[in-house]
matplotlib code that plots the C-alpha trace (Angstrom):
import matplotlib.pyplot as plt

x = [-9.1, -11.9, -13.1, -16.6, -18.2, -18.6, -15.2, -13.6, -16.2, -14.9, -11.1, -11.9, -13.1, -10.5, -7.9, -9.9, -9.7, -6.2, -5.0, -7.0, -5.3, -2.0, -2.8, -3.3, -0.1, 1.5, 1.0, 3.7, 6.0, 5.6, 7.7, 4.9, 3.3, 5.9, 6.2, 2.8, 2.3, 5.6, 4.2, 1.0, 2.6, 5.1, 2.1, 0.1, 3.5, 4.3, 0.8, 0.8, 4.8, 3.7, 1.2, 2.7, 5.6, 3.0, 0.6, 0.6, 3.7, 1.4, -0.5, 1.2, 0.1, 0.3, -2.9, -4.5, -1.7, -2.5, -6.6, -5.4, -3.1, -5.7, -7.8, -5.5, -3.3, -1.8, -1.5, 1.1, 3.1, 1.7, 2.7, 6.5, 6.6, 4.8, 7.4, 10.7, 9.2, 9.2, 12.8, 14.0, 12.3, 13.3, 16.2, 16.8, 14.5, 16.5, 13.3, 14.5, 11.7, 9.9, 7.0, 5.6, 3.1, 1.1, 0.8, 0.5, -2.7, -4.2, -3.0, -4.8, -7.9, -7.8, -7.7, -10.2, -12.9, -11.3, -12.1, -15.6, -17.0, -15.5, -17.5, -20.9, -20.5, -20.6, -16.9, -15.1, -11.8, -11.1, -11.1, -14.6, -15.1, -18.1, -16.6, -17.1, -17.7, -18.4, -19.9, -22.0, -20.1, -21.9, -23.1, -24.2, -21.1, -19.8, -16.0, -13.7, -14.6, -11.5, -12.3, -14.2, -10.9, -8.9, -11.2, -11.3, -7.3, -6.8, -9.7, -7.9, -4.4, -5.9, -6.9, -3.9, -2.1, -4.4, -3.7, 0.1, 0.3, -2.0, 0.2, 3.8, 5.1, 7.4, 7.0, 8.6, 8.3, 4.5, 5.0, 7.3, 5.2, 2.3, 4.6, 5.7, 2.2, 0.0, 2.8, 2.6, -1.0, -1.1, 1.3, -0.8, -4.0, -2.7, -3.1, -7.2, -6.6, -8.5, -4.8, -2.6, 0.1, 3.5, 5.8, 4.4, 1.3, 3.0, 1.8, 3.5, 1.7, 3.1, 6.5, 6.0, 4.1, 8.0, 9.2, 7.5, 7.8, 11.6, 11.5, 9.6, 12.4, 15.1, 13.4, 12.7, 16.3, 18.0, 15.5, 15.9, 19.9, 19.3, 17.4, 20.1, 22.8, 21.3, 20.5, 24.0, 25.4, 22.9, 24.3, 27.7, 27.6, 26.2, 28.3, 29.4, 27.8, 31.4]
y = [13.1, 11.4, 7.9, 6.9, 3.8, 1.6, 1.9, 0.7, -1.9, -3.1, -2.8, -4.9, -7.6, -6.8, -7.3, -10.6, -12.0, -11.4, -13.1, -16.0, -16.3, -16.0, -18.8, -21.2, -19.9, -20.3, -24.5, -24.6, -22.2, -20.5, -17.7, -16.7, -16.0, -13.3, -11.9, -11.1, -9.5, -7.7, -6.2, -5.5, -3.5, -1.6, -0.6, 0.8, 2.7, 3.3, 5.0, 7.3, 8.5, 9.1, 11.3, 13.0, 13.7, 14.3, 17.1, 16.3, 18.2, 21.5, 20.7, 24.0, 23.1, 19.5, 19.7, 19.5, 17.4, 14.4, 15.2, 14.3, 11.4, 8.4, 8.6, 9.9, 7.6, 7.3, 4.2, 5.4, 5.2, 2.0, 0.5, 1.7, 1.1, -2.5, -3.0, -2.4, -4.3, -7.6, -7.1, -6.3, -9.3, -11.6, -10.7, -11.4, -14.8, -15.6, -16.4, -15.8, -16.8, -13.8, -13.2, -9.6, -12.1, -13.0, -9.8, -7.6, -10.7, -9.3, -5.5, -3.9, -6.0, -4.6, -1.1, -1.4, -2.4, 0.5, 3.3, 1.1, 2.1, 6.0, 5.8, 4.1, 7.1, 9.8, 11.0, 12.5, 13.7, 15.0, 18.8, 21.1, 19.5, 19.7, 17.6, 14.2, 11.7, 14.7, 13.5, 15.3, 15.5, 15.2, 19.1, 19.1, 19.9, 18.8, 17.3, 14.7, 11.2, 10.4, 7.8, 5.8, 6.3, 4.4, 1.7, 1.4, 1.2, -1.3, -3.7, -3.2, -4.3, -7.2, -8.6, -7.7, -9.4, -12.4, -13.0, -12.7, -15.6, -17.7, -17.2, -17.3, -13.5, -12.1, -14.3, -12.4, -9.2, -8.4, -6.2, -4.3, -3.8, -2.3, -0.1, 1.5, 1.4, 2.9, 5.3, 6.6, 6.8, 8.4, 11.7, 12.3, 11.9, 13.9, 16.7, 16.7, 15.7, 17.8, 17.7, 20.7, 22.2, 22.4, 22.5, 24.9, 22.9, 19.7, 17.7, 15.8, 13.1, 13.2, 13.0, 9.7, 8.6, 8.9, 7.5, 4.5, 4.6, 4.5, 1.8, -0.5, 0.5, -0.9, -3.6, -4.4, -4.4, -5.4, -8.9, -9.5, -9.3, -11.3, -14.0, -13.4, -14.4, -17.3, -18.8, -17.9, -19.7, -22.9, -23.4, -22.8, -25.8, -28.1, -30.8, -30.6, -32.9, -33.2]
z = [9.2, 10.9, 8.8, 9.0, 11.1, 8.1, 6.8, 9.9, 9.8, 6.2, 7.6, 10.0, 7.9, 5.5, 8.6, 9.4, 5.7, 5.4, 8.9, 7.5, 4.6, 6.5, 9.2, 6.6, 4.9, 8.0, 8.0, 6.2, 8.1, 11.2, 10.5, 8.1, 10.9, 12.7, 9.2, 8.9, 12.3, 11.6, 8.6, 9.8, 12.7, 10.4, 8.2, 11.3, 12.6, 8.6, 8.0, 11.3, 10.8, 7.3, 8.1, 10.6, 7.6, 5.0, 7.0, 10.8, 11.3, 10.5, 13.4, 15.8, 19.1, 20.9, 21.2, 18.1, 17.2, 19.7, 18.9, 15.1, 15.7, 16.6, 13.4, 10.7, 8.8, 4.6, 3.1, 1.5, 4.3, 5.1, 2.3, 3.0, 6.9, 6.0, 3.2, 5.7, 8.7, 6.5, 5.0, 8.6, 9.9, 7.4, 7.8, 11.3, 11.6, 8.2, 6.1, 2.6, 0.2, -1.5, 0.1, -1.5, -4.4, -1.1, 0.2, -3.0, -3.4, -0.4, 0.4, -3.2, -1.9, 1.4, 0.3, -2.0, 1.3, 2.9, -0.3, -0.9, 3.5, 2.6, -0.8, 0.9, 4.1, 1.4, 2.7, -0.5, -1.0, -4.5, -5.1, -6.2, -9.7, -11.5, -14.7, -15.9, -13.2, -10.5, -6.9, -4.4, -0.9, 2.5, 2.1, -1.5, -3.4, -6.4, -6.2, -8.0, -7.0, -5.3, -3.3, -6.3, -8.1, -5.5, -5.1, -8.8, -8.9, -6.4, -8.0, -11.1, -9.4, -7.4, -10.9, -12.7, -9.6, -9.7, -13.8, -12.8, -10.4, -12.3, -15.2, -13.1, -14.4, -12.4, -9.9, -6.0, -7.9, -7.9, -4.5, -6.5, -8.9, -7.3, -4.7, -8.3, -9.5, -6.5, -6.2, -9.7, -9.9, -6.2, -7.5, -10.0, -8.5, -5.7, -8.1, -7.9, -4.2, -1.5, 0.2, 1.7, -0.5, 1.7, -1.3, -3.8, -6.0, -4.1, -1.2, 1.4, 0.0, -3.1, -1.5, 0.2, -3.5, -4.6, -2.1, -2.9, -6.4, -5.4, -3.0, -5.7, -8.2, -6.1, -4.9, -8.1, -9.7, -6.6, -6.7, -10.8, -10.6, -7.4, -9.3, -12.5, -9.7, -8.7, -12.2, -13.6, -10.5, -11.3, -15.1, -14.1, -11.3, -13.9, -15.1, -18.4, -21.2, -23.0]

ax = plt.figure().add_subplot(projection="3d")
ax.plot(x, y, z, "-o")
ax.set_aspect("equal")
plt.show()
């Protein structure tokens, strides 16, 4: 799928933004630094292999395949390949602090410059639709505002996320959170998606929307009995009042 000029002019400032925010994150340690370019890269090699899982594979000649490649992409996927390339690279610079607050503050923002250049180029990407809330494509036809829907989503999640932090809730679990969210809302919207069909009414893209809804799951449990270890181990090394 070919994106329009504008949108990868508003991912570009979107890229820019959120590198600024990092750098000044990074004052305090420089390994925020490699874990930002880590997951920026896993989210660019996320989104292609995700694609290529999701509908590229249909492709049947090399051809076609490689003429596809440089401009299609899924954020689902970038959300997963993104996700692994900063527990990996924790893991090996051994930076431990939670970092998925920062970037579910910035990712949901990013995506929604993304949706808002497809919206302003007139690209659409929900099925014919003539109901409530029905938009005229490029040649005049009516279809399901898909792309206003995801801009509206991750607008809604950037504030949700913003209220959160301000208000300490789940604090190292709001990455979690919106991997479970976007991935929920993403299956079912695939449903009114202009997508191919590989598994009977399903989509690849619904697949890696699981996937993600997974991945959020048991990052999410893993990190709360994480945190329940940790505070049960703090009491215990108290020293008695008696």
């Amino acid at each position: 799928m070919k994106f329009p000029p504008l949108y990868a002019a508003l991912i570009i400032i979107a890229v820019a933004l959120s590198t600024r925010f990092w750098l000044r994150l990074a004052r305090r340690d420089k390994r925020l630094l490699l874990i930002y370019l880590g997951a920026t890269l896993g989210a660019l090699l996320g989104s292609k292999i995700g694609w290529i899982l999701a509908e590229g594979w249909r492709y049947a000649g090399p051809r076609y395949f490689w003429i596809e490649l440089p401009d299609s992409r899924t954020v689902l996927g970038a959300l997963l390949g993104g996700y692994f390339a900063v527990e990996i690279l924790g893991r090996i610079i051994r930076y431990r602090v939670p970092t998925g607050d920062w970037f579910a503050t910035v990712v949901p923002l990013a995506a929604a410059l993304g949706w808002l250049g497809v919206i302003c180029e007139g690209v659409r990407h929900g099925i014919a639709w003539s109901g409530f809330g029905a938009v005229r494509d490029a040649c005049g036809v009516l279809r399901w505002p898909g792309a206003e829907m995801e801009f509206g989503f991750n607008i809604a999640m950037a504030m949700v996320f913003f209220i959160l932090r301000r208000r300490r809730i789940l604090p190292g679990q709001h990455f979690h959170i919106y991997l479970i969210a976007y991935g929920t809302f993403r299956f079912f919207h695939e449903i009114v998606g202009n997508t191919p069909r590989e598994f009977g009414p399903f989509s690849g893209y619904q697949g890696l929307a699981v996937a993600c809804v997974m991945v959020g799951i048991i990052g999410f449990v893993t990190f709360a009995r994480v945190q329940r270890g940790g505070t049960q181990a703090s009491v215990s090394a108290q020293p008695s009042s008696g």
